[in-house]
C-alpha positions as CSV (number, residue, x, y, z in Angstrom):
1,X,25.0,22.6,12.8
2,X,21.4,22.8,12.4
3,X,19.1,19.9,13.2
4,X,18.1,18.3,9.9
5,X,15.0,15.8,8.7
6,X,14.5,13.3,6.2
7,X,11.0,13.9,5.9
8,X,8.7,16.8,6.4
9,X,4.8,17.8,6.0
10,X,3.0,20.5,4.9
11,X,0.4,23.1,6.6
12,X,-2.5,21.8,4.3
13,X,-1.4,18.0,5.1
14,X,-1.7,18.0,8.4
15,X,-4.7,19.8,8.6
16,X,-6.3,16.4,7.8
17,X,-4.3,14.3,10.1
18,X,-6.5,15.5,14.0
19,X,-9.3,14.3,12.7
20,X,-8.7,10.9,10.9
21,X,-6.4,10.7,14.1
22,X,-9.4,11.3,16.5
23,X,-11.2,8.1,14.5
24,X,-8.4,5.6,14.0
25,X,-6.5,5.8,17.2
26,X,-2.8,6.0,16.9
27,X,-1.5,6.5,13.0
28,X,1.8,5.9,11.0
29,X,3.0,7.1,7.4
30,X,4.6,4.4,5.1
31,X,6.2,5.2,2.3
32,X,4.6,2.7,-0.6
33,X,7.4,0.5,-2.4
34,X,5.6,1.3,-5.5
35,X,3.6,-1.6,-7.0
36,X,-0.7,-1.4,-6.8
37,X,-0.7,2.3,-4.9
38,X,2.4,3.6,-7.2
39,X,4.8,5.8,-4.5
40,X,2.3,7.5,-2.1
41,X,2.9,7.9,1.6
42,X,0.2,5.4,3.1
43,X,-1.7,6.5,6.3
44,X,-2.7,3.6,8.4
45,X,-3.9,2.8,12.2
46,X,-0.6,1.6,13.5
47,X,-2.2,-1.6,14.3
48,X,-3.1,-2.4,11.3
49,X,0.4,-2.5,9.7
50,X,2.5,-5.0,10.7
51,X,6.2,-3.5,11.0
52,X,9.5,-5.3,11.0
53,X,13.3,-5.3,11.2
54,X,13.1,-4.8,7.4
55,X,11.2,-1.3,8.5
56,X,13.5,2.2,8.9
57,X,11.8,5.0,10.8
58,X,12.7,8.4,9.0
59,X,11.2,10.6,11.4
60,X,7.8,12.3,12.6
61,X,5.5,14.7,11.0
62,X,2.6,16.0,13.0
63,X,3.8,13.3,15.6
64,X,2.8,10.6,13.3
65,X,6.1,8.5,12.6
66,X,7.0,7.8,8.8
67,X,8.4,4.7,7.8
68,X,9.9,3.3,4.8
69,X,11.4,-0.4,3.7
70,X,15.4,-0.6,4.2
71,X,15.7,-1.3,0.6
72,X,13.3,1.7,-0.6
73,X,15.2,3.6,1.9
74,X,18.7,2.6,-0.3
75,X,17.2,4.7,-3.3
76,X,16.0,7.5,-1.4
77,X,19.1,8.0,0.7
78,X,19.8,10.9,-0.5
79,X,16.6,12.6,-0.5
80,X,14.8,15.0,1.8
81,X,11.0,14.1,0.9
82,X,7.6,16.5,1.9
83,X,4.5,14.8,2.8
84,X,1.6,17.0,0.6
85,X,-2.1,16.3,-0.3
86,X,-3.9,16.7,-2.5
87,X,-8.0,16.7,-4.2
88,X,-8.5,13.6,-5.6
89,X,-9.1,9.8,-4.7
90,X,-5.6,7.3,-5.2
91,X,-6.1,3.4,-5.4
92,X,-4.9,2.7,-1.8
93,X,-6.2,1.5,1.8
94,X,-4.4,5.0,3.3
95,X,-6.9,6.5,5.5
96,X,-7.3,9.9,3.7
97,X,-9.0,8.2,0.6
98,X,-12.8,8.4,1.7
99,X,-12.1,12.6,2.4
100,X,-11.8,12.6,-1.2
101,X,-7.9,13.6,-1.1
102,X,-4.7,11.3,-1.3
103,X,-1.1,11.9,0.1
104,X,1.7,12.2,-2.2
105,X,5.5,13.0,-1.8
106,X,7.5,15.5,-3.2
107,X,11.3,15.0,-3.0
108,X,14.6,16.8,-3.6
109,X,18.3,16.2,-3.5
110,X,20.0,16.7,0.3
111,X,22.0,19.0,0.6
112,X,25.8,18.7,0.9
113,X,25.4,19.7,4.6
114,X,22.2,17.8,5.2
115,X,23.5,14.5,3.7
116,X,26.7,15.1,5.7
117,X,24.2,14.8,8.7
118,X,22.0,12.6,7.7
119,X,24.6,9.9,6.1
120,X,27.3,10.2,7.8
């Protein structure tokens, strides 16, 4: 059995991350519940964000660790979701905004073996 990920990044995303990492200090993703920034991964200095028992680590891309809320998490179970970026500002505090290029997340449906993995 393979190891398997919830969450992923591309080449052209984390390009970005060294230097916005080299001027905020130590970074994490969280997934956005949906509201003012609509569902973009946020990028934020990890003391910036406060995170709580409410808060489910999905893994690490580019050794920055990803989070999402438990109850987001329920609706994206069963997904396997790619951090990408892209030209263009979004409406949120995530870090990559002034570079003139926002996060976004593409996702697709697990696969039989990967869900078996990942929700067992």
């Amino acid at each position: 059995m393979g190891e398997y990920k919830r969450v992923e990044i591309t080449e052209e995303a984390a390009e970005v991350l060294p230097g916005l990492k080299e001027q905020h200090g130590e970074l994490i993703f969280h997934q956005s519940g949906g509201c003012c920034d609509g569902s973009s991964p946020m990028l934020l200095p990890k003391e910036d964000f406060y995170l709580d028992d409410n808060d489910i680590l999905l893994g690490e891309v580019a050794g920055i660790p990803f989070y999402m809320s438990h109850d987001q998490f329920e609706y994206w179970k069963h997904t396997h979701l790619t951090v990408d970026i892209t030209n263009g500002r979004g409406a949120s505090f995530s870090l990559e905004i002034p570079l003139g290029k926002r996060f976004l997340i593409k996702s697709r449906m697990l696969t039989e073996e990967e869900a078996k993995f990942l929700n067992p």
